[in-house]
N, C-alpha and C positions, 0 to 999 in steps of 0.2 A: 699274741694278738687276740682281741676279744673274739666269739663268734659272730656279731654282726660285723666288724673290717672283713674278716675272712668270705660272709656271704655277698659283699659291698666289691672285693675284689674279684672274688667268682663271677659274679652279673655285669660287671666293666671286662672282663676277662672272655665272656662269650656272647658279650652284646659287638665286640670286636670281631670277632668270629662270624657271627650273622653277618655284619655289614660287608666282610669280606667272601662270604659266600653269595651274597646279593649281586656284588659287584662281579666276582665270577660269573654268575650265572646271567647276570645281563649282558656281559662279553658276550657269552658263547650263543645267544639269541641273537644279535645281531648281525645286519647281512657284512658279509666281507668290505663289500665298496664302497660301502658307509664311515668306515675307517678311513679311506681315504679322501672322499669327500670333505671329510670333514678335517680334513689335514692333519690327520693322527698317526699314528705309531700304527701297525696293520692289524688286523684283530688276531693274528698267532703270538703277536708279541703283547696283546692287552688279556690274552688269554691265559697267556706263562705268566706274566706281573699279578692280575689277580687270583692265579688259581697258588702261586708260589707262596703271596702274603699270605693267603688263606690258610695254607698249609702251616705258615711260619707262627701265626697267631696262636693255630689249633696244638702247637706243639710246643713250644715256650707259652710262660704265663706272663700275665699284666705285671704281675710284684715276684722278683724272682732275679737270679744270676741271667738268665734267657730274658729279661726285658729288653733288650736292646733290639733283638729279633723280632718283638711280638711289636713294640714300636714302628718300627721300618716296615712291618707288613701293614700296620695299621694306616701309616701314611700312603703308602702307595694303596691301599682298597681307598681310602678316602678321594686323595687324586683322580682315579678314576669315575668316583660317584660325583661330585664337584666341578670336573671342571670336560672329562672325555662323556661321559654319558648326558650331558646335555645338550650338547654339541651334534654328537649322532641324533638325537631325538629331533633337532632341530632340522640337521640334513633328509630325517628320514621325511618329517613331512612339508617339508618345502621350504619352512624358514619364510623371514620375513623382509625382503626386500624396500628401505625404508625409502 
């Protein structure tokens, strides 16, 4: 493999990473009964989901026998950034009652 694929799958490989440390770390700022508010999963179980992928990303690579690992963390960090962290954001400040 050339060395620019090699630096092309390292930078997709811990830009996955980030995102999934984002998504942790936005978990664990969050108040507890915001999770529920907002009809979610409670924030020990969004906290195990994005601290797990994060881990799974940082330890299997993008291009690799471990891609399948580092895929499934990637979706569930995504999940979280898409479609629970919006949702909190919105219960946190009131939301918009149409």
């Amino acid at each position: 493999m050339p060395l620019i694929a090699l630096w092309i799958v390292d930078i997709i490989h811990w830009l996955g990473v980030v995102a999934g440390a984002f998504a942790f770390l936005h978990s664990l700022t969050q108040r507890a009964d915001a999770y529920t508010a907002a009809d979610r999963k409670t924030k020990p179980i969004w906290m195990a989901i994005t601290g797990g992928s994060t881990a799974a990303m940082a330890l299997f690579g993008f291009y690799g026998p471990g891609m399948i690992f580092w895929l499934a963390g990637l979706v569930a960090s995504l999940v979280y950034i898409v479609d629970v962290r919006p949702k909190l954001i919105e219960v946190q400040r009131g939301g918009h009652n149409w």
